[in-house]
N, C-alpha and C positions, 0 to 999 in steps of 0.2 A: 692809954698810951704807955703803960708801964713796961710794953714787950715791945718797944719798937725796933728795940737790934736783938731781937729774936733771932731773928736772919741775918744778921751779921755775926752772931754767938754760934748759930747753926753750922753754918759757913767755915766759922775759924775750927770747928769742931772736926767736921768733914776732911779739911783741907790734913789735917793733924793727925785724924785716924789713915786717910788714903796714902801720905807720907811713910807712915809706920809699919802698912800691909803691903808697900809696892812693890815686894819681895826684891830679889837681886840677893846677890850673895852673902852670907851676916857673917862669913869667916872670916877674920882678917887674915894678914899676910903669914904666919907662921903657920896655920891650921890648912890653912890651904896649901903651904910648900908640902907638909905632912901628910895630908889629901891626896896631893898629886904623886908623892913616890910611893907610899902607898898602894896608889891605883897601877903604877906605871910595875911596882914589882909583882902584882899580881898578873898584869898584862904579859912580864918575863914570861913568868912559872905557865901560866895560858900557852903560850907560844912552843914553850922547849918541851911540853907534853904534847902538843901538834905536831911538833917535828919527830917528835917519837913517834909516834903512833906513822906517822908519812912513812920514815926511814924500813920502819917493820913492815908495811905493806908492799912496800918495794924491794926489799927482802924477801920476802914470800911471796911476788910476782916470780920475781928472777928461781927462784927454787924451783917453784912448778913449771917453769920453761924449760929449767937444766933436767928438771925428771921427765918432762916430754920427748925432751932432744933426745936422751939417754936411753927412755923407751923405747922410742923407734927408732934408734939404730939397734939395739940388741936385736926389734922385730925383724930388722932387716938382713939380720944377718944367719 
C-alpha cells in the first residue's frame, strides 16, 4: 500500500499539465495591442494596393470604350 495516492499524484499531475497546454492566448495586453495594429496596418497597405489595381482596371475599361466609340464613328463617317 505504499502507492495508494498513486491516483491522486496522477490526477494533481494531469490536472497541471492540461492547465498549462489549454492554449488561449499567452500574449498579454501590450503584445497583443502591438499584434493588433500591426496586423490592422498590413490590412491598410492590403486594401489601398486593391483599390489600385480596382482604379487602373476601371481606367482601362473606360479607354477601351472611348477607343471603340472613337472607332466607329471615324468608321462611320
Amino acid at each position: 500500500m505504499a502507492r495508494g495516492n498513486q491516483r491522486d499524484l496522477a490526477r494533481a499531475k494531469n490536472q497541471k499539465n492540461a492547465a498549462k497546454s489549454k492554449g488561449g492566448n499567452n500574449m498579454d495586453g501590450y503584445q497583443q495591442a502591438k499584434a493588433s495594429l500591426s496586423n490592422a496596418e498590413i490590412m491598410r497597405q492590403k486594401q489601398a494596393k486593391a483599390d489600385a489595381k480596382r482604379a487602373e482596371e476601371e481606367n482601362k475599361a473606360l479607354q477601351e470604350k472611348r477607343d471603340a466609340k472613337s472607332k466607329k464613328q471615324t468608321l462611320g463617317e
